[in-house]
Kinemage of the C-alpha trace (Angstrom):
@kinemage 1
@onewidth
@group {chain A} dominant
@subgroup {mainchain}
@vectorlist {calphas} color= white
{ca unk a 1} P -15.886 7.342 -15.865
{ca unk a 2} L -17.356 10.068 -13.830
{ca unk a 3} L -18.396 8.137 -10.821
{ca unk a 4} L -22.064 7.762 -11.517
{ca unk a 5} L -23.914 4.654 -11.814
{ca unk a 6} L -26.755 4.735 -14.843
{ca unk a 7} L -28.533 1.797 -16.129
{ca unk a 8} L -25.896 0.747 -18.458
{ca unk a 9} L -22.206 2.736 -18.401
{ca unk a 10} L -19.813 2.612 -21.468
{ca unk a 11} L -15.865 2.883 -21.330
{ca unk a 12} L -14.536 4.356 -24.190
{ca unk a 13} L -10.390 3.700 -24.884
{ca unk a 14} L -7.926 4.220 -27.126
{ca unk a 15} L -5.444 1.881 -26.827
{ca unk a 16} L -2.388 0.702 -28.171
{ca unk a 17} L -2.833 -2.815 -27.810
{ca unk a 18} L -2.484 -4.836 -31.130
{ca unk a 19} L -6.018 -5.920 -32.442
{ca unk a 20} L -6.106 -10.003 -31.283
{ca unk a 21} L -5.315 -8.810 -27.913
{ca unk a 22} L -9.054 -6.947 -27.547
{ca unk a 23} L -10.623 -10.422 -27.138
{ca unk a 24} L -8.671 -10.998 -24.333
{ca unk a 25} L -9.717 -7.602 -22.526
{ca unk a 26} L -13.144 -8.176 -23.487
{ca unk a 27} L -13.156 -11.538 -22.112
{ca unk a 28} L -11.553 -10.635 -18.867
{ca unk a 29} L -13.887 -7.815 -18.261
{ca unk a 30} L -17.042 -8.993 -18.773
{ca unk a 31} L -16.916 -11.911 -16.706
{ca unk a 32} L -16.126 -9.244 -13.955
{ca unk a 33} L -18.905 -9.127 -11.419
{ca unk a 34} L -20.270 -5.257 -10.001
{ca unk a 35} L -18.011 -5.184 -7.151
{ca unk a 36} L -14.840 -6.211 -9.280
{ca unk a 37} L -15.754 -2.783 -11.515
{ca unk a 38} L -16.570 -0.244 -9.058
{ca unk a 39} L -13.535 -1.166 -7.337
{ca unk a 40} L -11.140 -1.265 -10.504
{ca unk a 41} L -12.479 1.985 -12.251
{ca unk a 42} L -13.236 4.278 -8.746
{ca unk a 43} L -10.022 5.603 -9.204
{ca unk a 44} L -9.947 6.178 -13.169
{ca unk a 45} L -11.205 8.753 -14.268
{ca unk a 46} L -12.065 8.442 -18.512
{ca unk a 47} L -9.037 6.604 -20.285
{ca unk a 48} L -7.534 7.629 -22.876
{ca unk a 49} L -4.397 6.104 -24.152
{ca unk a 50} L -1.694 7.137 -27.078
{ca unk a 51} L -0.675 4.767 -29.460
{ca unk a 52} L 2.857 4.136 -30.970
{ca unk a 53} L 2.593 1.484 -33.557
{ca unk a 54} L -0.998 0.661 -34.556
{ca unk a 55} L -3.931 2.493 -35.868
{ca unk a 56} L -6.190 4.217 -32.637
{ca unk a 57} L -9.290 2.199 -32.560
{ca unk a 58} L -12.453 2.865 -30.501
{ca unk a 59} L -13.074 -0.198 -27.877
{ca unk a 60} L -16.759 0.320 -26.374
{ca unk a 61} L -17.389 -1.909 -23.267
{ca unk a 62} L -21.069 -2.098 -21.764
{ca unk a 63} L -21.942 -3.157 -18.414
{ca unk a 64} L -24.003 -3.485 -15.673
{ca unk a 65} L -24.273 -1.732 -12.822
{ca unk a 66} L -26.596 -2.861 -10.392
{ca unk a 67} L -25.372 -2.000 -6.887
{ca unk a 68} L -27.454 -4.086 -4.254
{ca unk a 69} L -26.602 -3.619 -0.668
{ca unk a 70} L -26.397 -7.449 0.011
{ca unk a 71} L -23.612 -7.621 -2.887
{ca unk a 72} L -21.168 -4.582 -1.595
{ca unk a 73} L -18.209 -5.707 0.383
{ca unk a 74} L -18.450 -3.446 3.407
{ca unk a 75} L -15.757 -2.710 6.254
{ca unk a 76} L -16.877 -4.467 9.558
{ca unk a 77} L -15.782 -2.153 12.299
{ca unk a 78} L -14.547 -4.398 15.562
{ca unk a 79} L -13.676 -3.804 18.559
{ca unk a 80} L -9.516 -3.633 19.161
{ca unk a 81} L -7.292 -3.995 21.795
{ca unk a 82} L -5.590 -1.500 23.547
{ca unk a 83} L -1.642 -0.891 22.793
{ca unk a 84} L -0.719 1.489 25.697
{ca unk a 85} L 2.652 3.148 26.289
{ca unk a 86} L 4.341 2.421 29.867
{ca unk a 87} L 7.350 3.223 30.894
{ca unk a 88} L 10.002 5.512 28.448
{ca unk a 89} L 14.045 5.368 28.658
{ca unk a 90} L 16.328 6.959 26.803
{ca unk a 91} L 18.740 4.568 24.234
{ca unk a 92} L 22.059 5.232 23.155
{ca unk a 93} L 22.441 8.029 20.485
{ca unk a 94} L 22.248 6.013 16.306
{ca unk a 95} L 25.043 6.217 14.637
{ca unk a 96} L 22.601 7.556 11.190
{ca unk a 97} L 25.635 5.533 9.054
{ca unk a 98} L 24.081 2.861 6.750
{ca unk a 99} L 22.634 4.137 3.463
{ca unk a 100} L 18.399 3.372 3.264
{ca unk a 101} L 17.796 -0.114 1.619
{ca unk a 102} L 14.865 -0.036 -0.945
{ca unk a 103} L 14.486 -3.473 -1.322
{ca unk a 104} L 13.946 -6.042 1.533
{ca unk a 105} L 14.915 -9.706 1.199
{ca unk a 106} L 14.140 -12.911 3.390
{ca unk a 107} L 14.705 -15.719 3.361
{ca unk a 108} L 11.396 -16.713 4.701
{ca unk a 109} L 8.558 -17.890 2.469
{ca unk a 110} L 4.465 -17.684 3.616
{ca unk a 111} L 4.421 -21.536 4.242
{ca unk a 112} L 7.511 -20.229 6.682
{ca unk a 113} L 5.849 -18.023 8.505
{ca unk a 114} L 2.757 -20.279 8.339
{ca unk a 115} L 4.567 -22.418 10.278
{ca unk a 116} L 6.284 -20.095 12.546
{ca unk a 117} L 5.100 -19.899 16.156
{ca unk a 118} L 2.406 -17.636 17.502
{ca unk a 119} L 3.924 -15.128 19.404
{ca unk a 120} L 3.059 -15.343 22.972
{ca unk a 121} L 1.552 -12.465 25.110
{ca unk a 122} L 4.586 -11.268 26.472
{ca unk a 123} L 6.241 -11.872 22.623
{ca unk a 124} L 3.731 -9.473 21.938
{ca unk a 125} L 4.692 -6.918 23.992
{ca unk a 126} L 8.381 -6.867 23.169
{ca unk a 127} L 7.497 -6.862 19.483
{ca unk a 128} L 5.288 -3.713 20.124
{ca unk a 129} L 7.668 -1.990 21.954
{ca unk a 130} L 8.874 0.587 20.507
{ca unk a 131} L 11.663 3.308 19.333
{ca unk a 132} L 10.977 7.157 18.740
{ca unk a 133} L 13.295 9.450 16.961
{ca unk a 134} L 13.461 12.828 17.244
{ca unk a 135} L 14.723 15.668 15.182
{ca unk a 136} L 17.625 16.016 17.670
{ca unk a 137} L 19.142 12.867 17.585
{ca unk a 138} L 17.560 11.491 21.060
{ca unk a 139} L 16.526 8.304 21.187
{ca unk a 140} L 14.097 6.413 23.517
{ca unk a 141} L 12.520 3.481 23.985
{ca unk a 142} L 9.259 2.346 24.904
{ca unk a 143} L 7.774 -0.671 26.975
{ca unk a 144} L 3.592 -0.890 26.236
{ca unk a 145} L 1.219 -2.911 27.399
{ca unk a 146} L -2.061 -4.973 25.675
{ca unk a 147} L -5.546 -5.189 27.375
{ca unk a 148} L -8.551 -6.540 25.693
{ca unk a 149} L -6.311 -9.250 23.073
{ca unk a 150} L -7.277 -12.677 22.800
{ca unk a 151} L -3.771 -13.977 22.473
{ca unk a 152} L -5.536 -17.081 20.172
{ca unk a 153} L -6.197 -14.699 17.404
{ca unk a 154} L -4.009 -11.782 15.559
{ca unk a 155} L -6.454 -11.866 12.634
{ca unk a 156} L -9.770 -9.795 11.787
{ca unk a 157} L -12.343 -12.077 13.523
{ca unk a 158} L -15.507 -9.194 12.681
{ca unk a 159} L -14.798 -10.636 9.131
{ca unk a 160} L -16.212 -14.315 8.089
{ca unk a 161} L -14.056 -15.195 5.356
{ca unk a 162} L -16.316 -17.997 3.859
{ca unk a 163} L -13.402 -19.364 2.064
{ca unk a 164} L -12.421 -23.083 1.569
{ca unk a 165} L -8.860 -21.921 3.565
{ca unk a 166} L -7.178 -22.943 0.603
{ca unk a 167} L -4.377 -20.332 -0.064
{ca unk a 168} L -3.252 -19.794 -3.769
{ca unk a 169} L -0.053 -20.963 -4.786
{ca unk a 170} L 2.912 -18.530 -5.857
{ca unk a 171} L 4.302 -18.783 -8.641
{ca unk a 172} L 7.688 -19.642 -10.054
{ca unk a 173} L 9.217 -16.629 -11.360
{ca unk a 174} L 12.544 -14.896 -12.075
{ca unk a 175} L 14.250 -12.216 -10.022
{ca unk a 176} L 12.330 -9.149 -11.553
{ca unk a 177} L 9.394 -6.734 -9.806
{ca unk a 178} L 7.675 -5.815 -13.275
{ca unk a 179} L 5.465 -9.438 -13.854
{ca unk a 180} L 4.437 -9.907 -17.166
{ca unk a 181} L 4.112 -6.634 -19.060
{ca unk a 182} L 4.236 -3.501 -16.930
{ca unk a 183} L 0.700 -2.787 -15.241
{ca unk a 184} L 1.696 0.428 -13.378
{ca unk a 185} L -0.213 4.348 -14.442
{ca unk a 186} L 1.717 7.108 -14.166
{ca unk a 187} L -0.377 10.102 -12.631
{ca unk a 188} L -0.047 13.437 -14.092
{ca unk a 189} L -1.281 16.890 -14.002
{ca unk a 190} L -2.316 18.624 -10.744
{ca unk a 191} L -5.939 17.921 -11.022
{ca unk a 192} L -4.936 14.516 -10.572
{ca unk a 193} L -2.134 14.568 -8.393
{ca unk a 194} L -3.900 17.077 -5.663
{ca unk a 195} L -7.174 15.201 -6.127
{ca unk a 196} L -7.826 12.206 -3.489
{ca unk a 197} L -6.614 9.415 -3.218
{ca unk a 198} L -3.480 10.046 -5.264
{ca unk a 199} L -2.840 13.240 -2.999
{ca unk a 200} L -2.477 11.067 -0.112
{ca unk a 201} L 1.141 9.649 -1.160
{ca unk a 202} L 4.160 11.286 -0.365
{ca unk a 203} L 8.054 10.694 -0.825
{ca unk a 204} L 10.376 10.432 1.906
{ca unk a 205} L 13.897 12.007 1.447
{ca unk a 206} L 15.697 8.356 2.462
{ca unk a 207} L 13.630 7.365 -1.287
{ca unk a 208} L 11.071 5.847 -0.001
{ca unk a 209} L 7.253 6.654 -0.173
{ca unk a 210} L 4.768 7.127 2.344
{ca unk a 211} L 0.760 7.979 2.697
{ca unk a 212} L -0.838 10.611 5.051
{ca unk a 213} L -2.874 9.091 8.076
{ca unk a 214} L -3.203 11.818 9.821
{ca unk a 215} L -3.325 15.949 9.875
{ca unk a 216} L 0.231 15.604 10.482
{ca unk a 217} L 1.661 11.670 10.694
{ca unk a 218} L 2.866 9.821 7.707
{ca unk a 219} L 2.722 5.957 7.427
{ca unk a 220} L 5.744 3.996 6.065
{ca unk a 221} L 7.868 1.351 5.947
{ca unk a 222} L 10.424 0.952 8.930
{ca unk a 223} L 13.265 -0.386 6.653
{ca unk a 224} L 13.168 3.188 4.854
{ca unk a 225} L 14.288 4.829 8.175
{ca unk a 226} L 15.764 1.602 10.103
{ca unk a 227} L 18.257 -1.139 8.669
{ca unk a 228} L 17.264 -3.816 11.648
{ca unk a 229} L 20.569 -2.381 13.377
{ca unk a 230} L 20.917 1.635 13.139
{ca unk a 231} L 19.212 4.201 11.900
{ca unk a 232} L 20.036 5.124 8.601
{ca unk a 233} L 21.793 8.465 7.181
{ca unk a 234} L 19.321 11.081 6.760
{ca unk a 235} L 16.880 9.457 9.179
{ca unk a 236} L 17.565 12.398 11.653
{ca unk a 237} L 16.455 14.828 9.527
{ca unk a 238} L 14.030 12.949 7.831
{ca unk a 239} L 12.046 14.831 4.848
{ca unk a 240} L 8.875 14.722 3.375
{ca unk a 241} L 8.029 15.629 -0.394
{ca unk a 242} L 4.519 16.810 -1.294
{ca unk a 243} L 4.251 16.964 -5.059
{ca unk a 244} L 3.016 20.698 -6.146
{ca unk a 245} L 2.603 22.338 -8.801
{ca unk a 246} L 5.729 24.473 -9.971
{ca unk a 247} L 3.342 26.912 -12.405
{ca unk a 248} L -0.322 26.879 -12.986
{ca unk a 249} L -1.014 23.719 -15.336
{ca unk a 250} L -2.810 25.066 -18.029
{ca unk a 251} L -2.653 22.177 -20.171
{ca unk a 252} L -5.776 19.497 -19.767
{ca unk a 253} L -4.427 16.773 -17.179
{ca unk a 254} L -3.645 13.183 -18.515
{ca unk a 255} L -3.850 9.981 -17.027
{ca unk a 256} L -1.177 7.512 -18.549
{ca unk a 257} L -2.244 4.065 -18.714
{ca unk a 258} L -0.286 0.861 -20.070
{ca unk a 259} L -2.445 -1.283 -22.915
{ca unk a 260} L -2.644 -3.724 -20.366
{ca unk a 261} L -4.057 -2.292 -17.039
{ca unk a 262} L -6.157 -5.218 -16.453
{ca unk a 263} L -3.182 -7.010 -15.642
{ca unk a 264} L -4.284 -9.914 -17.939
{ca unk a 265} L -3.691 -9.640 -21.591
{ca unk a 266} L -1.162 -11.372 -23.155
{ca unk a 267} L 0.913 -9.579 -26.103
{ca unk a 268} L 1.382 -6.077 -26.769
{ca unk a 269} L 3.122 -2.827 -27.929
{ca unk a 270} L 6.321 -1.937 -27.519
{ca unk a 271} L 7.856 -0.807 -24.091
{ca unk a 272} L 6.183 1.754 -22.272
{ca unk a 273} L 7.825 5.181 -22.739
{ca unk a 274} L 6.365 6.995 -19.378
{ca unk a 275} L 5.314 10.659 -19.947
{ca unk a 276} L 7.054 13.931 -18.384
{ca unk a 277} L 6.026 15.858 -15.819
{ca unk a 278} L 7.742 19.179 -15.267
{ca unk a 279} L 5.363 21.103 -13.852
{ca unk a 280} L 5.327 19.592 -10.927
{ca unk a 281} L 8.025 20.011 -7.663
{ca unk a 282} L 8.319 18.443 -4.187
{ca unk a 283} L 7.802 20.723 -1.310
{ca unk a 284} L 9.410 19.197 1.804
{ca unk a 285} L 8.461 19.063 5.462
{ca unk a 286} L 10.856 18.147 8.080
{ca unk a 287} L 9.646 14.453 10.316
{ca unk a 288} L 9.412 16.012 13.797
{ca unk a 289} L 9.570 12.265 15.407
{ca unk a 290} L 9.634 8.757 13.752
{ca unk a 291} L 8.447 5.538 15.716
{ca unk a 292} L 9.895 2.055 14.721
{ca unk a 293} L 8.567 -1.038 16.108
{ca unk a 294} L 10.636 -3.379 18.053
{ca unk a 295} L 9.730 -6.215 16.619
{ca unk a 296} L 11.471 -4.879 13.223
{ca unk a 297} L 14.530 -3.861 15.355
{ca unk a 298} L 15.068 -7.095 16.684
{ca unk a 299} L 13.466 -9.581 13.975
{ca unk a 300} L 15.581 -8.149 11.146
{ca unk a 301} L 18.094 -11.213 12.068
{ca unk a 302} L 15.012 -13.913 12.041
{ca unk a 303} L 12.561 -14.572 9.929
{ca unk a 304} L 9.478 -12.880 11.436
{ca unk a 305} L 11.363 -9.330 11.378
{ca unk a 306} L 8.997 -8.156 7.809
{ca unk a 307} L 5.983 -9.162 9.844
{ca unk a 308} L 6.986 -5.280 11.536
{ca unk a 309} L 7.867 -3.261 8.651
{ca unk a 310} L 6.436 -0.400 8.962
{ca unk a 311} L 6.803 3.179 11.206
{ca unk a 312} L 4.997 6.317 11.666
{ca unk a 313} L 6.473 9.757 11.063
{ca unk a 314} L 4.824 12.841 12.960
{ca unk a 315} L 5.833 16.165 11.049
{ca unk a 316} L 6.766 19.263 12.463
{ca unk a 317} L 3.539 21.195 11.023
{ca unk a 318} L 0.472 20.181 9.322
{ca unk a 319} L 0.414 19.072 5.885
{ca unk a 320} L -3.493 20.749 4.878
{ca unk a 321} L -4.027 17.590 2.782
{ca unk a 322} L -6.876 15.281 2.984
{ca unk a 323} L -5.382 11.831 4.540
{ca unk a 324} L -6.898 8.556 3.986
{ca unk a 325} L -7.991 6.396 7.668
{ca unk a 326} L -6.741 3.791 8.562
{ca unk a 327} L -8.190 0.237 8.588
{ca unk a 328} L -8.310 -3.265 9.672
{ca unk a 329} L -7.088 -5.389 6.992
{ca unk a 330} L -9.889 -8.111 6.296
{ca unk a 331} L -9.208 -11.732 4.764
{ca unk a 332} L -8.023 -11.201 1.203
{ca unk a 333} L -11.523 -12.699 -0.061
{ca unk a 334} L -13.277 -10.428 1.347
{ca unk a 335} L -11.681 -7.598 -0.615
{ca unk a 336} L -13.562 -6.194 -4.136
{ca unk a 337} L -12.274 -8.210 -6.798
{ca unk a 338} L -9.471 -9.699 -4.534
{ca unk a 339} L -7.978 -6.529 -5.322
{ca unk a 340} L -5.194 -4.004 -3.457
{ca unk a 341} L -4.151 -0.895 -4.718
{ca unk a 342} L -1.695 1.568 -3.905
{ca unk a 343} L 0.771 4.710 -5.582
{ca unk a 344} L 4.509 5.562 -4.811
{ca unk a 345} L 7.112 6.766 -6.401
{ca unk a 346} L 9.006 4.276 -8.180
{ca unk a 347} L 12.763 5.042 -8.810
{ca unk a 348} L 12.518 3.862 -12.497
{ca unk a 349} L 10.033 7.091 -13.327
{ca unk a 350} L 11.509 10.159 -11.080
{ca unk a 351} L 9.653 12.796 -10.112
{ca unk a 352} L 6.316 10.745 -11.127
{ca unk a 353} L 3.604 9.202 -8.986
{ca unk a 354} L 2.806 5.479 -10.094
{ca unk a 355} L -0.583 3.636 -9.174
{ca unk a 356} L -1.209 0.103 -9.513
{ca unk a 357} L -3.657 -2.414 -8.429
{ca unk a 358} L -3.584 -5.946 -8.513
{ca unk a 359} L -4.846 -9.391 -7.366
{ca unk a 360} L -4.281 -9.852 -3.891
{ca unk a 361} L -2.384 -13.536 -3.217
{ca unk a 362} L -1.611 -15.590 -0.363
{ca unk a 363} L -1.597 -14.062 3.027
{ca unk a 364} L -0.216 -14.610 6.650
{ca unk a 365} L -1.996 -13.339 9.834
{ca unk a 366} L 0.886 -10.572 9.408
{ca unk a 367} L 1.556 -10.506 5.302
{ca unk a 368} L -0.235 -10.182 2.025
{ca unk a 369} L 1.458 -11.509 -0.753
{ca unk a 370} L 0.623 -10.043 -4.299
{ca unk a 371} L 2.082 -9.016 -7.712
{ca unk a 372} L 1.543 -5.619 -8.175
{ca unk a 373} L 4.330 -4.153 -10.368
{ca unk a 374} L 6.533 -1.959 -8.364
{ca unk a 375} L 10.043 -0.652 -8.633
{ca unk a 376} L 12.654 0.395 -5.835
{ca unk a 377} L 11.095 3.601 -4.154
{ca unk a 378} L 7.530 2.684 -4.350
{ca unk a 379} L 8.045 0.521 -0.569
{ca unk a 380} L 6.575 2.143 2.247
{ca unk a 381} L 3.148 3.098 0.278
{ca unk a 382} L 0.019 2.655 2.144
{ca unk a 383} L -1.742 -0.543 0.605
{ca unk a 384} L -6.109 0.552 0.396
{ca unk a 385} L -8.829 -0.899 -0.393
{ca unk a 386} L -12.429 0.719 -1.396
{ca unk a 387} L -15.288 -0.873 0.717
{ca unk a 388} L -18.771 0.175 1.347
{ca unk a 389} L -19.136 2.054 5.135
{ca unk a 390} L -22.733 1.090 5.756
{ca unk a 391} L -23.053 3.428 8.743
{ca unk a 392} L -21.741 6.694 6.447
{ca unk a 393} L -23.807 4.651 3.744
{ca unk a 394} L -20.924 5.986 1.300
{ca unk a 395} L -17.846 4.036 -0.073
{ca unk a 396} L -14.598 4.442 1.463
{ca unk a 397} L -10.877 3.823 1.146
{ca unk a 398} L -8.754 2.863 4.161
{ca unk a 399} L -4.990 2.031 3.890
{ca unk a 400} L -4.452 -1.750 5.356
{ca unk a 401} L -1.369 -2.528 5.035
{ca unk a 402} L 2.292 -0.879 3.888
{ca unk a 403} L 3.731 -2.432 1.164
{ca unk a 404} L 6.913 -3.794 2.047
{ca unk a 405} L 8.457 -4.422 -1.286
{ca unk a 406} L 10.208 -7.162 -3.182
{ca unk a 407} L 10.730 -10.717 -1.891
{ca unk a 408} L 12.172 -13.686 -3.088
{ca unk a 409} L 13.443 -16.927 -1.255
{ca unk a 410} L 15.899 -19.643 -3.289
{ca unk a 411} L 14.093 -23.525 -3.006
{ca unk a 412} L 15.379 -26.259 -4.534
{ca unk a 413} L 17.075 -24.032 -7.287
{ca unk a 414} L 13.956 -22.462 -7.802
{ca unk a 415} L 13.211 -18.381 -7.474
{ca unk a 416} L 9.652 -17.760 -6.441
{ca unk a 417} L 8.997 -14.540 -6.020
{ca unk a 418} L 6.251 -12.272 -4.187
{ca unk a 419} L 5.683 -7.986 -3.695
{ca unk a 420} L 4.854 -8.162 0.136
{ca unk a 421} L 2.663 -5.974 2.070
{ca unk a 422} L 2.540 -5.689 6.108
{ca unk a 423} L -1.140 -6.302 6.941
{ca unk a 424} L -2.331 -3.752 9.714
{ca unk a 425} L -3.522 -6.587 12.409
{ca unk a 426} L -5.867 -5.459 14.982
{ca unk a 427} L -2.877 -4.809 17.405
{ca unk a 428} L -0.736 -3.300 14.551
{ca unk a 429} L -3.884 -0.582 14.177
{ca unk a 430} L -4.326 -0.110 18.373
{ca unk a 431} L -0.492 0.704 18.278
{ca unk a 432} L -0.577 3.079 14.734
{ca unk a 433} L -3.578 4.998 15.943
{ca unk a 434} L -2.169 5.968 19.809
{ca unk a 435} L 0.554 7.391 17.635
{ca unk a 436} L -1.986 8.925 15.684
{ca unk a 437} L -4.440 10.131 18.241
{ca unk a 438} L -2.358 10.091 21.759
{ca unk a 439} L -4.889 8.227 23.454
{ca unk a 440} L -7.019 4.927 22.923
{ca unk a 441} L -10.303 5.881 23.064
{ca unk a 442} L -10.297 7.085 20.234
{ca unk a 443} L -8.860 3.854 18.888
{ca unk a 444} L -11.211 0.926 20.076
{ca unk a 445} L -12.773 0.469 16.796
{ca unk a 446} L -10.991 -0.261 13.559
């Protein structure tokens, strides 16, 4: 897959999958519609995987690809409120004791927080209040203030949904993060790794991952640097890890795919046995400041406190990396394929990064349920989506959400289980971007 559209385009793998489970690919992929494959393969580059058990075997796919403009899912920019900063005290210094939790847990469901309350105007502004950290150990606090909201909506109202407002139903599962048979790529090789979009993740030195929105600010998840009480140790001087390579990579890079990476077929080969990679290292750079969101700080205790999972960390110099912008997140519907994607560093395969993409599920005004595979570590990644920009007239990624990471809620005996993302909200992007930018005009349109 080199990225250019021809009358017909082939995909050539070698898989491991045993031979009855081909039908089931096949099936799956040709009922897929153009937008469902430019999203899926734009960041694959030509597959090739190495088999364990059975024969290699050659599985040709043909398609078309037939790009109208009417049929590309394009971002909508809108026009966003304003989160402005007001008046600044200092806090108490944090105690840095409690050790970085990499899982998050609530007992909160989305027919929950369906049914929770919509936060008044002034709840608004106490969620959105906010904590900075600096390198020194000072502490302060933030009041803000919102112009230009419509208090009756926290959604994307530039995007028409068009749906039936039908949300699917989870399913019933087991306490696990891997569903089904594991669907997650290990990246490796630098002309991978330092090639956009993968280049865009990062690993924080609590263990959790992050992805750069800016020249020098890192997006994340707040539980990585906040427990809902305290900072946690190593939150003061907060690292981050930008995979390089330790020699020049000589060898041609490889992309490592699981037999099933459509997520879909059934069966399979043995368990996945996830490459090396010692040619890469992490170069750190020290978090200069870290903002948390009040609403995490104090909702931590209730129910709504995931709805405000996420911070920004500014570093103390700039990274040189391309970063990926940041976006509204539209109705799940209105995504390519229905389909998220997003790359951490799962604890399960150190020193590797690990994309996945998946089908996105139910979804709150706040939350975006899915089942990505993901493993302790990979919270705090920047959730993106690829979407046409019709005034660059060029597709584009922006990161919408942060993914959270596992969830499950006890009902009636039952586990049901969800991975969780924090949709970035209108407000949630007027609030990220002044941290970005330092001022709102550059911030009225997400």
């Amino acid at each position: 897959w080199n990225g250019k559209k021809t009358s017909t385009e082939s995909l050539v793998i070698k898989t491991q999958v045993p031979l009855g489970s081909f039908e089931n690919v096949s099936r799956d992929w040709q009922g897929a519609d153009d937008s469902y494959w430019d999203e899926t393969l734009a960041d694959l580059p030509q597959i090739l995987l190495q088999r364990e058990r059975f024969t290699s075997l050659l599985f040709l796919l043909s398609f078309p690809s037939v790009f109208s403009s009417s049929s590309r899912p394009q971002w909508v920019l809108q026009r966003v409120p304003v989160v402005l900063p007001q008046q600044t005290e200092d806090r108490p210094a944090p105690h840095f004791l409690s050790q970085a939790r990499l899982d998050v847990s609530s007992p909160c469901d989305p027919e929950c927080h369906k049914r929770a309350p919509r936060p008044s105007y002034w709840d608004l502004r106490r969620l959105l209040a906010f904590e900075t950290l600096h390198s020194n150990g000072h502490l302060t606090e933030t009041a803000i203030g919102i112009y230009g909201y419509a208090p009756s909506s926290n959604t994307s109202p530039a995007y028409s949904s068009g749906s039936s407002g039908k949300a699917e139903r989870s399913h019933v599962r087991r306490k696990r993060q891997i569903f089904g048979h594991d669907g997650r790529f290990s990246i490796a090789g630098q002309n991978f790794l330092l090639k956009y979009p993968f280049s865009v993740s990062v690993k924080l030195s609590t263990g959790c991952s992050g992805t750069l929105v800016g020249d020098r600010h890192v997006l994340t998840a707040a539980h990585c640097v906040h427990d809902g009480k305290n900072y946690v140790k190593g939150a003061q001087k907060l690292r981050v890890g930008f995979l390089k390579p330790k020699q020049r990579d000589t060898q041609p890079s490889s992309f490592y795919l699981p037999s099933n990476f459509t997520n879909h077929v059934e069966g399979g080969p043995a368990p996945y046995a996830p490459p090396t990679n010692d040619k890469m290292k992490f170069q750190w750079i020290r978090a200069k400041r870290t903002h948390v969101p009040k609403g995490w700080i104090k909702g931590n205790a209730n129910d709504i406190g995931m709805d405000y999972d996420y911070a920004l960390l500014e570093l103390k110099k700039p990274h040189k990396r391309r970063h990926m912008k940041l976006g509204v997140s539209p109705p799940a519907q209105r995504l390519p394929g229905r389909r998220v994607h997003f790359s951490g560093f799962d604890n399960d395969r150190p020193g590797q990064l690990v994309y996945r993409f998946c089908r996105a599920g139910e979804e709150t005004s706040d939350l975006l349920y899915q089942h990505c595979d993901a493993q302790p570590g990979a919270s705090g990644s920047g959730v993106y989506a690829r979407m046409w920009d019709g005034g660059r007239r060029r597709w584009e990624r922006k990161v919408i959400g942060v993914f959270s990471g596992h969830q499950w809620v006890e009902r009636q005996g039952a586990s049901q289980e969800f991975n969780v993302a924090v949709r970035i909200t209108p407000l949630k992007y007027a609030q990220i971007c002044y941290w970005i930018k330092g001022n709102f005009v550059d911030c009225r349109e997400g």
